[in-house]
C-alpha positions in Angstrom: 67.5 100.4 102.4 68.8 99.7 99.2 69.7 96.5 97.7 73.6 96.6 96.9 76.7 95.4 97.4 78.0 98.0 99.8 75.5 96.6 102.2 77.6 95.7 105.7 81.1 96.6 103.8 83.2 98.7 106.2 84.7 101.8 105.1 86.3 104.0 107.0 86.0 108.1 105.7 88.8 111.2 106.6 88.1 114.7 106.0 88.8 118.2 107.7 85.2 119.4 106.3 82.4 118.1 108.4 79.8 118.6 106.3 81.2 116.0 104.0 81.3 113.8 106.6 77.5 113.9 107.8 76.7 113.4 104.0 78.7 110.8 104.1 77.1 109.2 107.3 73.8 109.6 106.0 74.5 108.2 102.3 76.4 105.4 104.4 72.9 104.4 106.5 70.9 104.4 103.3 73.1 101.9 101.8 73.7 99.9 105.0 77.7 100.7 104.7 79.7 100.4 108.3 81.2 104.1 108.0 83.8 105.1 110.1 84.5 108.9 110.4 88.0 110.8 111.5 88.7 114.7 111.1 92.2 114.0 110.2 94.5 111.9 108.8 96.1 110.9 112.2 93.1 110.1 113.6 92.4 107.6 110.8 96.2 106.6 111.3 95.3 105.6 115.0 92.3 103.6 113.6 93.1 102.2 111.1 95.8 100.7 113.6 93.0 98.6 115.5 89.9 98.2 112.8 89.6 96.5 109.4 88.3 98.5 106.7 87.1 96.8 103.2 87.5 100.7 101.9 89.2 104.0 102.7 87.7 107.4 101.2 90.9 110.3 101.9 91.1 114.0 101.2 93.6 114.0 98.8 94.4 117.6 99.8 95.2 116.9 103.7 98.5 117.0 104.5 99.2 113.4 105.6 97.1 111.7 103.1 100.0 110.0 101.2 101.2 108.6 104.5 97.6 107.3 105.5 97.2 106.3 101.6 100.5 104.3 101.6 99.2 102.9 105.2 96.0 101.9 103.8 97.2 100.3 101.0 100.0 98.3 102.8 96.9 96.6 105.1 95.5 95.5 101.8 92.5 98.0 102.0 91.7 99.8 98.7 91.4 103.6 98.7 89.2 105.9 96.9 90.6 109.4 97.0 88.0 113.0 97.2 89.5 115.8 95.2 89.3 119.3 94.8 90.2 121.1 91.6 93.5 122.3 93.1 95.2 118.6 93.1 98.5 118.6 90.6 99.5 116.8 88.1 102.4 115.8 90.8 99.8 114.9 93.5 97.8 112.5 91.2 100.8 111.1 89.7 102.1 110.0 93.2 98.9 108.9 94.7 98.7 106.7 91.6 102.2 105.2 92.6 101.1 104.6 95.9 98.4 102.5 95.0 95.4 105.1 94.8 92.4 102.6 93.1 90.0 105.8 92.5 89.6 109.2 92.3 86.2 111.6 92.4 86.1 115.2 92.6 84.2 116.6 95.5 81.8 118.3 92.7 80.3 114.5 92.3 80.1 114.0 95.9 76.3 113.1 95.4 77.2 110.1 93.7 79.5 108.4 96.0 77.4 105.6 96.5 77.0 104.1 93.1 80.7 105.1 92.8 81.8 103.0 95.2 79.4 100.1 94.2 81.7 100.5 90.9 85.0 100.3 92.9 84.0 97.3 94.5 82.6 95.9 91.4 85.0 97.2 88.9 88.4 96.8 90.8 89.9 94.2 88.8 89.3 96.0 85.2 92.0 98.1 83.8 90.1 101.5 83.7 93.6 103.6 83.8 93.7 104.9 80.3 90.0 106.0 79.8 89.8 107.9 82.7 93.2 109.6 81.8 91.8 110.9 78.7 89.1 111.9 80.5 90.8 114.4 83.3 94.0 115.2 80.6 91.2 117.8 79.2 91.2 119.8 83.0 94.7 119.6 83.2 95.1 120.5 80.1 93.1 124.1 80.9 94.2 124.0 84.2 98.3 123.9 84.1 98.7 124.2 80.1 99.4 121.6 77.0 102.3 120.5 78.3 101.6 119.2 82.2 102.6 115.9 81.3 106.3 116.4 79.7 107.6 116.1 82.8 107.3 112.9 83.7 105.9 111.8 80.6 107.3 108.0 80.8 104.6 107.5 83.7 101.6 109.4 81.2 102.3 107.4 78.1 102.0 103.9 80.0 99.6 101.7 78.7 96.9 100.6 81.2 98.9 97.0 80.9 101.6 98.4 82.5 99.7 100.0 84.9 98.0 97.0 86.2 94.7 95.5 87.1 94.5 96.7 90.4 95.7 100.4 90.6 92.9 101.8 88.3 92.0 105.3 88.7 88.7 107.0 87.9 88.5 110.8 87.9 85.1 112.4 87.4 85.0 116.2 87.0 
C-alpha cells in the first residue's frame, strides 16, 4: 500500500458504468481509501443520508447529479466531478455555482489517485483561472469562439472572486 494522504479517507463514488467503478475499487484498495460505490445518483442520495464521506466523485452527465452535487456540498463534503467530452459550457458553469471543487475527464481516469491526493492537498489554493485557460481551448473547438458570451460576467471573474474553496481543475 502506498504511503499518502488518501489513506483511511472516505469517499464515496456514483456512476451508471461499472467498469469505472471496479477501477475505482481497486485504485481505492491500493491507496487504503474507504470507497463507497452506488449505480445512481439516488442511490448515493439514500447514502449519503446515513454515512459521512470526506469526498464525493459524481458523473457529471447523470441526470441527478446537480441534486446529489448540491446535496453533497450542503453536508460539507467536497466533490470531484468525472466528465465526458459532451459536458456544456452550461453544465460546467452550473456545477461550478454549486460548489463543484474539481473536474477530470474520464480520458484521465488512470490518474484519479494522485488527483485526489491534489484535491485534498490543494483545496484551499485558488486554481480557478489556470484551469480555465486550460479547458477554454476544448470549448473553444468544441462549441466555437464565442461559448462564453453568454454568460460572460461568470467567465471573466477573477479567481478572487471565485473563492478559495470552489476551485475547479479540468484535465483533457
Amino acid at each position: 500500500m502506498k504511503k499518502t494522504i488518501l489513506k483511511g479517507k472516505g469517499i464515496l463514488a456514483v456512476n451508471n458504468e461499472r467498469n469505472i467503478l471496479v477501477f475505482l475499487a481497486d485504485e481505492a484498495e491500493n491507496y487504503g481509501v474507504i470507497l463507497d460505490l452506488a449505480r445512481s445518483c439516488r442511490e448515493a442520495m439514500q447514502k449519503m443520508a446515513c454515512l459521512s464521506y470526506d469526498l464525493a466523485i459524481l458523473d457529471a452527465m447523470d441526470a441527478g447529479c446537480l441534486d446529489l452535487l448540491a446535496l453533497a456540498v450542503g453536508n460539507d463534503i467536497p466533490v470531484v466531478m468525472l466528465t465526458a467530452h459532451t459536458m456544456t459550457p452550461e453544465a460546467l458553469h452550473q456545477s461550478i455555482e454549486i460548489g463543484a471543487r474539481a473536474f477530470l475527464s474520464k480520458r484521465r481516469l488512470g490518474q484519479i489517485m494522485p488527483f485526489l491526493e491534489d484535491v485534498f492537498t490543494l483545496s484551499s489554493r485558488p486554481l480557478w483561472r489556470k484551469n480555465f485557460e486550460m479547458v477554454a481551448g476544448y470549448f473553444g473547438k468544441t462549441y466555437g469562439s464565442g461559448w462564453c458570451r453568454a454568460e460572460s460576467n461568470f467567465w471573466n471573474r477573477g479567481e478572487e472572486d471565485l473563492g478559495s474553496e470552489n476551485f475547479a481543475i479540468i484535465l483533457e
